[in-house]
C-alpha positions in Angstrom: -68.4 9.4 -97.0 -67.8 13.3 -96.0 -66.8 11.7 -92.8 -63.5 10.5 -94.3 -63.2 14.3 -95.3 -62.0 17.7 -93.7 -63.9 20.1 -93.8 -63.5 23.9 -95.0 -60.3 25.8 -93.7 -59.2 27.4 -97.2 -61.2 30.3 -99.6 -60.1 28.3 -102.8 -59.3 24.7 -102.8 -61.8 22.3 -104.8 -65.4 22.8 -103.7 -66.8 19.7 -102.8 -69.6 20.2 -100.5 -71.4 23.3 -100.2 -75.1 24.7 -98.3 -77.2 27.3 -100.0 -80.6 28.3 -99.7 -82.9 28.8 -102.6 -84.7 32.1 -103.3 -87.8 30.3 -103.4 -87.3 29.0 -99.8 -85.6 32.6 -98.5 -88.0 35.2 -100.9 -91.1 33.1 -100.6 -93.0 35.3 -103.1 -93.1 38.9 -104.7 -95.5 39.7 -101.8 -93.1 38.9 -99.1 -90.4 40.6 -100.7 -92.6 43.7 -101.4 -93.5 43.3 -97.6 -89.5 42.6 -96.7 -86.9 44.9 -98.8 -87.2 48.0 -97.3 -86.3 46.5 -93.6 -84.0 44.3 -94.9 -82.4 47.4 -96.3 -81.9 45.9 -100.4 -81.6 48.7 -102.7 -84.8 47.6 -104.4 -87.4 45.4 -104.6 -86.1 42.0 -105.6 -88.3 40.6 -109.1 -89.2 37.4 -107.5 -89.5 35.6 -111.2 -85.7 36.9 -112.3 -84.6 36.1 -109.1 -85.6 32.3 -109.6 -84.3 32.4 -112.6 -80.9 33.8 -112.2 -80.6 31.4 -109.3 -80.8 28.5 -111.5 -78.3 29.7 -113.4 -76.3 30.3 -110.5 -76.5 26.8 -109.3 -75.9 25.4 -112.8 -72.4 26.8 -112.4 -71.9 25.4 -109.1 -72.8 21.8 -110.4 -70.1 22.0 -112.7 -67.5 21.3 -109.8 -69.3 20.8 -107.1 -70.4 17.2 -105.7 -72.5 18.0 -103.1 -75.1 21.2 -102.5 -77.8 21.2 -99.5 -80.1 23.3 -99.3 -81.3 25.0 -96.2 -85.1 24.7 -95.3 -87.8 27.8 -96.0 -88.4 29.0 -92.1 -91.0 31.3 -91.0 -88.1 32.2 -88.3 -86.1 33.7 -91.3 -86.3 36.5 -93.5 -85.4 37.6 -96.8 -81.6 37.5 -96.2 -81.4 33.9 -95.5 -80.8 33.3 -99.3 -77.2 34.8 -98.4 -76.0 31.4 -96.7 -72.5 32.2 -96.2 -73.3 34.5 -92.6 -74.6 32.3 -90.1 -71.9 29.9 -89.5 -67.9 29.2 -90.8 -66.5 26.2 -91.1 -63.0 24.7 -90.3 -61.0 21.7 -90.9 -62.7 20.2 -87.6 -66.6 21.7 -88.5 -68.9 24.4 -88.2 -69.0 27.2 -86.1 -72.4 28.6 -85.4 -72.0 32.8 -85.3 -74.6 35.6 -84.1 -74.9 38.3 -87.0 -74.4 41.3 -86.5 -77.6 42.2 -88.2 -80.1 41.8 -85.7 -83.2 41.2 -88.5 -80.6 37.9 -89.3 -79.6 36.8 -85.8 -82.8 33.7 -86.1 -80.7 32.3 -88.9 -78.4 30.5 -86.7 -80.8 28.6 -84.8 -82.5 26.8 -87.7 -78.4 26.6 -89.3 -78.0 24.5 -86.1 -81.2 22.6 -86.6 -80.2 21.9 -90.0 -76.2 20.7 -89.4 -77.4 18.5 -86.8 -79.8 16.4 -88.8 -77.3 16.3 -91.7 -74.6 15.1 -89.2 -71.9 17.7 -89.8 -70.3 18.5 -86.6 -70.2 21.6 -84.9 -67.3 22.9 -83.0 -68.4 25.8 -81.6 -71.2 28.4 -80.8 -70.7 32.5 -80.1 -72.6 33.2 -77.2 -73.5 36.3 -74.5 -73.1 39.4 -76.2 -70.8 37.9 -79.5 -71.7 38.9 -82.6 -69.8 38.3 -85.7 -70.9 37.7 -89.4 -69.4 34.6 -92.0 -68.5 37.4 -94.5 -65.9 39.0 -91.7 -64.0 35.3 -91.2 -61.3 34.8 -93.9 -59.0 32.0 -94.2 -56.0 33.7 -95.7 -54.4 29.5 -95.2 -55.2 26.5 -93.8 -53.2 28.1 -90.5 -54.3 31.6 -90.9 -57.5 33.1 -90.0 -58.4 36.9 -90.4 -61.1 38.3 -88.8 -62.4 41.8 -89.3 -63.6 44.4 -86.7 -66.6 46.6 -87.8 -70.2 46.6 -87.6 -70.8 43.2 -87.8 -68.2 41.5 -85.4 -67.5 42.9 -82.1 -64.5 42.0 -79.9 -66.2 39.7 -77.6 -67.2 37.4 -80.8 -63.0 38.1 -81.8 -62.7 36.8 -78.4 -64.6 33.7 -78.7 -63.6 32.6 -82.3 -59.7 33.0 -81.1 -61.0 30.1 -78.1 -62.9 28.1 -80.5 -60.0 27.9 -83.1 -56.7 28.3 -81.0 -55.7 24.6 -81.9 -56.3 25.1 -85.8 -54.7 28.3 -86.3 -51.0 29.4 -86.1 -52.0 33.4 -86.8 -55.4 34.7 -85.8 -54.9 38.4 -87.3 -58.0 41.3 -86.3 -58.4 43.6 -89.0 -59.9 46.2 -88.4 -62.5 47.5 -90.9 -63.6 51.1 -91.9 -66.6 53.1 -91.4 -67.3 53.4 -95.2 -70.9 54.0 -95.8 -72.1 53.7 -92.3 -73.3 50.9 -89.7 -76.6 50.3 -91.9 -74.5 49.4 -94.9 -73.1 45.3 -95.1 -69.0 46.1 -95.6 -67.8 42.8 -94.7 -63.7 41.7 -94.6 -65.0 39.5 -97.9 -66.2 42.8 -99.4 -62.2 43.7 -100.3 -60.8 40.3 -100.1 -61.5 37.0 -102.3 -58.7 34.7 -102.1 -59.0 32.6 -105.6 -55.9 30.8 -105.0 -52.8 30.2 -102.7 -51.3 33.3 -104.4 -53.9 34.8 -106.1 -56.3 37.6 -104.3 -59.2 39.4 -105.9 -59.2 43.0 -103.8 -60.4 47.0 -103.5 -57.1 47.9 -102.0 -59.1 51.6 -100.9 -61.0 50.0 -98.0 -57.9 48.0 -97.0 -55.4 48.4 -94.1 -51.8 49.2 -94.8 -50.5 45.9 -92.5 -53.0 43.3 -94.4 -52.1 44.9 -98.2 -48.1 44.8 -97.2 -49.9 40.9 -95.3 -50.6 39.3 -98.8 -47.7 41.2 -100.4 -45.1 39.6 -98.2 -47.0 36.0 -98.1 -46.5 36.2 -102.1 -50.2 37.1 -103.2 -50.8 38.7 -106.6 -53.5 41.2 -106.1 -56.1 41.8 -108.8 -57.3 45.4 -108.1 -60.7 45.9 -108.7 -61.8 49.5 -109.7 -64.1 51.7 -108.0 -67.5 51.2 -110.1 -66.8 47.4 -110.2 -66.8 47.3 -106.8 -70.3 49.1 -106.6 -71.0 45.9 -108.7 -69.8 43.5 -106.4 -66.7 42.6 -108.4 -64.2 42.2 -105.4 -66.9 39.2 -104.7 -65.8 36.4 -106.1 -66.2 32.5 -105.4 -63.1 29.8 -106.0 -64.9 26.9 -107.0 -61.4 25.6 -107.0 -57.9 26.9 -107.5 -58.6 30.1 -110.6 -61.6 28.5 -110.9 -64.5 31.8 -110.6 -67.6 32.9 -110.1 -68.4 36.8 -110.3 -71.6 38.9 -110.8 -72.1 39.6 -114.5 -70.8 43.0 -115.7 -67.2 43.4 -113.8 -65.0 43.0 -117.6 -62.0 44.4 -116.0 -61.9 41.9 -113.4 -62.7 39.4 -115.6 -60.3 40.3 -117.6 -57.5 40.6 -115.0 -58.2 37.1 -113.6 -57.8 35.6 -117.2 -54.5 37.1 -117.3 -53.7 35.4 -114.3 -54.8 32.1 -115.7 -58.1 31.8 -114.0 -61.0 30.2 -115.4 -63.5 32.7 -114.9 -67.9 31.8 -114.6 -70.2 35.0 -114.7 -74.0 34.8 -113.6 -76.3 37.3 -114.1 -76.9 38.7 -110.3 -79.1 41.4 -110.0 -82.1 40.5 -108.1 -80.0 37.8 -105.9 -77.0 39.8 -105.7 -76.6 43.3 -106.7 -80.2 44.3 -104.6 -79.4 42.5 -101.8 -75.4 43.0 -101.8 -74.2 40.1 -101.8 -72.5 38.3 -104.1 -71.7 34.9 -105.0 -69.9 33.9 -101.5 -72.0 35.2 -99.8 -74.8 32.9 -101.6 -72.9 30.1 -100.6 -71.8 28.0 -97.6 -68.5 25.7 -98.2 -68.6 22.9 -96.1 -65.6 20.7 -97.5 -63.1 21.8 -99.7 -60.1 19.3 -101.0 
């Protein structure tokens, strides 16, 4: 019974209940995405057939390790970026939180998230409210006591604020980072765009983007840091899912990080992601949702 569980409060331990959202239930149909891209700001049009297909083979990887993946409802509420599950909500040891993205065009996710965690049972701890807004991608659980949050485009101070509140009795170190300008405020740079944690000691990163203090951070705390390079990055390569401890899953087409995570013992999975990832940048945490990991 995933009562008798705890829920999510690490990036890496063994995935054993996760929500998604199909591309059939989030792209409806080549006519909605024709209609959609451009305002959801993809790089291209999305091939609705490819992107059903490379989903499939997304999820066959999940069902390798994973026990248990839901799958959030189609929603005329929602819009093409739904199939990015990860945003609307984060999870702790105690349940979910339900957040407020930052993207306004996303900001109707959360509601039918709430809907959706209700009538599956899974408790929900806390909700942003007022003038919050913060984004899944910018919540990082460096360990099961420390939770980074990043500052930028997508999470303001009053949702900092909030989540602080909401988790003060589950975290020893609530650390702010605060993120770069980068491309601008239309572009998605998340804190999970130069972090993946893949295991207790083990980080997948694009140490350019990254403050001094959180670098020296995961230094001090032991980390090994696989550095991604530039164009790898461009191809979502810092993205990358623990299904559990150096267990991976990256976009296909990063070798060098592939490479470096086999060096450093990990099991590594590659999916071919460019209509469901690389068009809508975001990669394969940002696909999913962990709800328990053990």
């Amino acid at each position: 019974m995933i009562e008798t569980l705890q829920y999510c409060s690490s990036m890496f331990k063994k995935l054993e209940h996760v929500i998604v959202k199909h591309p059939k239930d989030a792209f409806i149909s080549q006519e909605h995405l024709h209609q959609q891209w451009k305002t959801f700001n993809y790089i291209e049009e999305p091939n609705y057939e490819d992107a059903v297909r490379e989903y499939e083979e997304f999820i066959a990887i999940l069902e390798k390790y994973v026990n248990k993946i839901d799958y959030l409802p189609s929603s005329n509420k929602t819009g093409i970026d739904s199939l990015y599950a990860h945003d609307p909500v984060k999870f702790t040891k105690h349940g979910a939180i339900i957040l407020n993205s930052g993207k306004k065009l996303r900001q109707p996710e959360a509601e039918v998230y709430k809907e959706f965690l209700k009538e599956k049972n899974i408790p929900i701890i806390g909700e942003l409210t007022g003038d919050a807004i913060a984004d899944g991608g910018d919540i990082v659980w460096l360990d099961d006591r420390t939770l980074a949050v990043g500052r930028g485009y997508r999470t303001n101070d009053e949702a900092i604020r909030q989540l602080r509140e909401i988790t003060k009795s589950l975290v020893d170190d609530f650390i702010v980072v605060q993120l770069p300008h980068d491309q601008g405020e239309a572009e998605c740079l998340h804190l999970m765009s130069f972090i993946s944690i893949v295991d207790q000691d083990l980080a997948v990163v694009y140490s350019r983007l990254m403050p001094v203090f959180l670098r020296q951070l995961l230094v001090n705390k032991g980390f090994q840091l696989i550095e991604v390079p530039e164009e790898e990055y461009h191809n979502l390569g810092c993205n990358v899912l623990a299904l559990a401890p150096r267990v991976c899953v990256i976009p296909f087409g990063n070798d060098y990080t592939k490479r470096e995570l086999e060096k450093a013992g990990a099991t590594v999975y590659e999916y071919k992601g460019n209509e469901i990832s690389y068009k809508g940048t975001g990669g394969p945490t940002c696909l999913t949702a962990p709800v328990v990991r053990v």
